[in-house]
Structures are given as structure tokens and as C-alpha cells.
Steps between C-alpha positions, in 0.01 A plus 500: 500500500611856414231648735643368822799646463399883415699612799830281365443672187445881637847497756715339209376736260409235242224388288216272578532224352503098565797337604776349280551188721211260533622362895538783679396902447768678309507843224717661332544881468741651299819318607400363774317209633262523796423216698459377889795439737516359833727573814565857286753664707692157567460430115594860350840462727532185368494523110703849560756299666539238235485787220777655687745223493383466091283205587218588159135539688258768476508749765189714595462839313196603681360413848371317684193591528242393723199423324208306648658207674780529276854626446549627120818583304583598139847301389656602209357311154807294385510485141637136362387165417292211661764146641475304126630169709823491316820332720595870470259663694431230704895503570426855560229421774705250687777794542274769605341258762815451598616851522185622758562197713865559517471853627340308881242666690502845653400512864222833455321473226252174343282322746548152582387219299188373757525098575143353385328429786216208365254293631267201386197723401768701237688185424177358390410809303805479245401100480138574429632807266765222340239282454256737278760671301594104409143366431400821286810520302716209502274180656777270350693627749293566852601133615893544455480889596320469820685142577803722442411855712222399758680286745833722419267847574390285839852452617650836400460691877721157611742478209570768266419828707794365741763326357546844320399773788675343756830434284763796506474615138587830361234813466522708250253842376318332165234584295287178550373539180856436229276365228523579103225714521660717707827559276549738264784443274707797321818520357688496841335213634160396672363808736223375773243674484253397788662429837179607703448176676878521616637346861732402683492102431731189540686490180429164386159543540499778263686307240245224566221724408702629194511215355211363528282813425740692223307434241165512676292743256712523222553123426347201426758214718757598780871470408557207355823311621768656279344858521582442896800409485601830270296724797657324791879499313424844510370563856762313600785700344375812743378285799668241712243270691623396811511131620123484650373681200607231284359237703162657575449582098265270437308588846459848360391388154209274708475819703387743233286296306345365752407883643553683191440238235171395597389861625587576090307197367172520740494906446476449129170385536404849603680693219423281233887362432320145450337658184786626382705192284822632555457607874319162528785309364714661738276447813510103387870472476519663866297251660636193299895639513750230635749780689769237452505716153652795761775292618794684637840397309740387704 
């Protein structure tokens, strides 16, 4: 890999080497991390504006940097410990979660979340996609999987996409990406450390994909029901839904892993999460999850 990115490794000063993260392209020089950022300008005014409130996220040190097709930035390397899944940090989680949505949206600064826009040709792609992931790896399951997600991925453009678009829910700036794997936890708290696939999103749809996705590459099962309801008592402590939230929850649960669920499940065919047990065990209790388990408390 370390070829391709001579030019990454020449402006940041740093040495060639592979990188440290096995999903995405990203090395570390000495304190720093350099990796790939989207929407730069919109993103750097972003993270400085949470840091400057005391919100804990890396800011950019260096860049960006156009390289290639590519924006590239070198974010301070946060020393600290991986999420261990105790009710502390995952207390911890629900609060900073909470914290980023509670500070809203600003009107200059992430790009729009963009509405899916889907027809029967892609539909059938994430059925077909479904459907080998499930006969290669779990053929127990392919019947109750793809009686489960096809006819649900079929009448998605007609249900899902607009009970939520067309209701009047909150937007707020969010990394899109609040997953384990992207915490660092020191003595003050959990710091995020990647918001590079940040926008400007409907709130519950980012808690959606939270929780459906926060332990996607560091776990082997999504929260289980009492680890939810330590993360959402949390949340909820900085965050007041409003009315139509509430009642479109379990909309925006179908929502995500319908879009980002299966997107997850069929894509680890390609990087080999199938053949990994733990990733494997995760991708199985995605596609098998009753979101009842995600139930808001009254």
C-alpha cells in the first residue's frame, strides 16, 4: 500500500510505511495521525468549533492538503485506551453523543446529509448482495434474512425514506460515524478521534446509526438490551427528543439498517469481515437483530 501514497508521505513529512487501520488509509508520524477528510474547509471549521466550546475531538494540525483526488490532514495522535464495553464507558458514549447533538447545527459549515435516491436495479443489488453474503456464510439463515430485508429493501423509496424526510425533525452537524472504534478514552473522558465523514443530518437518524453500528469493527454483537438502555439514559440526560422524534424511532432504526445495515453486511464480502469470527459474529447479529431491543423508555 505504502507506494501509493509517496506524495501523502513527502508533504506530511513522515515515513513510508503501511497504514495502522485496516478500512481506510491512515499513518502516524510523530504525534500525529494522517488520514483523508472530506468537505475539508466545512470540516476543519467544524471540529474547531466544537474544540472551542470544550467539546473533546481532534482538530487538524496540518492541512489540508490536496493530494490526488484527495483532501489530507494530520490530527493530533491522542494517547489513551481502546472502549473496554464497561457500563462506564458505554455511559460515557451515550453522554458524548449527546453532547455533539445538543450543540444543533450551524448554518455554514457541513454539507447536507443527501436523501438516497434508489431504484429497482440498486434495490435488487443489495438483495442479490444479501443473498450471497447469507449463502456463503450463514445458509441457516438466507431464508429468514432475505424473507426479512428483500421485500422491506423493495418498499423503502415508499416507506422509510419519507415518513422520516418529510417529517419536521431536528438537524444537527454529526460525525456519521460515533462508533467505538472511533473513541479514544483518557482520563478526562472519551475524545473522538475521526469525524471525517461528518454532516449535517436529522438527529435521530444519527442516533439510529449509532446504535446500530457502535460496535461495528471492534465487537462481536451490537448493544445488547441493557447496554442500550445505559447509552440512551445517557444521551438522554444531554438531549431532549421532541414529540415526532419519539414516534418515528423505530422508522429511523428500519431506516439505517436498512441503508446502512445492509450496505455494512453486503460490503464485508469485499473486505473479508465474513472471515473474520468476531466481525462475522457481529455482521450476523445485525441482520438477525429484533430493534424492539432499542426501544425508547417511556
Amino acid at each position: 500500500m505504502s507506494g501509493e501514497y509517496a506524495e501523502v508521505f513527502r508533504r506530511f513529512g513522515i515515513p513510508a510505511q503501511e497504514s495502522i487501520y485496516p478500512y481506510a488509509p491512515v499513518f502516524r508520524g510523530d504525534g500525529v495521525a494522517v488520514k483523508r477528510t472530506h468537505s475539508a474547509d466545512g470540516m476543519g471549521r467544524w471540529v474547531r468549533r466544537l474544540a472551542s466550546v470544550g467539546f473533546p475531538v481532534v482538530t487538524p494540525v496540518a492541512g489540508p492538503y490536496r493530494i490526488g483526488e484527495d483532501d489530507w490532514v494530520a490530527y493530533p495522535w491522542v494517547e489513551g485506551r481502546a472502549y473496554e464495553c464497561t457500563p462506564e464507558d458505554i455511559d460515557a458514549a451515550g453522554t458524548l453523543l449527546g453532547r455533539l447533538h445538543a450543540l444543533g447545527a450551524e448554518p455554514a459549515g457541513l454539507s447536507d446529509f443527501r436523501w438516497p435516491d434508489r431504484d429497482a436495479a440498486t434495490v435488487e443489488e443489495d438483495v442479490t448482495g444479501l443473498d450471497k453474503a447469507m449463502s456463503a456464510h450463514r445458509p441457516a439463515l438466507r431464508e429468514e434474512v432475505l424473507g426479512r430485508f428483500a421485500p422491506r429493501l423493495r418498499a423503502f423509496m415508499d416507506s422509510e425514506l419519507p415518513a422520516v424526510r418529510q417529517a419536521r425533525l431536528p438537524w444537527v452537524d454529526a460525525s456519521m460515524d460515533f462508533k467505538a472504534n472511533n473513541l479514544v478514552y483518557t482520563e478526562a473522558g472519551p475524545v473522538l478521534i475521526d469525524p471525517d465523514n461528518g454532516e449535517r443530518v436529522p438527529r435521530v437518524l444519527d442516533l439510529a446509526l449509532a446504535v446500530l453500528l457502535f460496535h461495528n469493527d471492534l465487537g462481536d454483537r451490537l448493544f445488547t438490551r441493557q447496554e442500550w438502555e445505559v447509552f440512551a439514559r445517557a444521551y438522554l440526560g444531554e438531549v431532549e427528543l421532541t414529540a415526532d422524534e419519539r414516534r418515528l424511532w423505530p422508522v429511523a432504526l428500519r431506516y439505517m439498517l436498512l441503508e446502512w445495515g445492509v450496505w455494512t453486511v453486503v460490503n464485508g464480502l469485499e473486505t473479508g469481515d465474513w472471515h473474520d469470527p468476531r466481525q462475522a459474529a457481529f455482521l450476523t447479529d445485525l441482520v438477525t437483530v429484533d430493534l424492539e431491543r432499542f426501544a425508547l423508555s417511556t
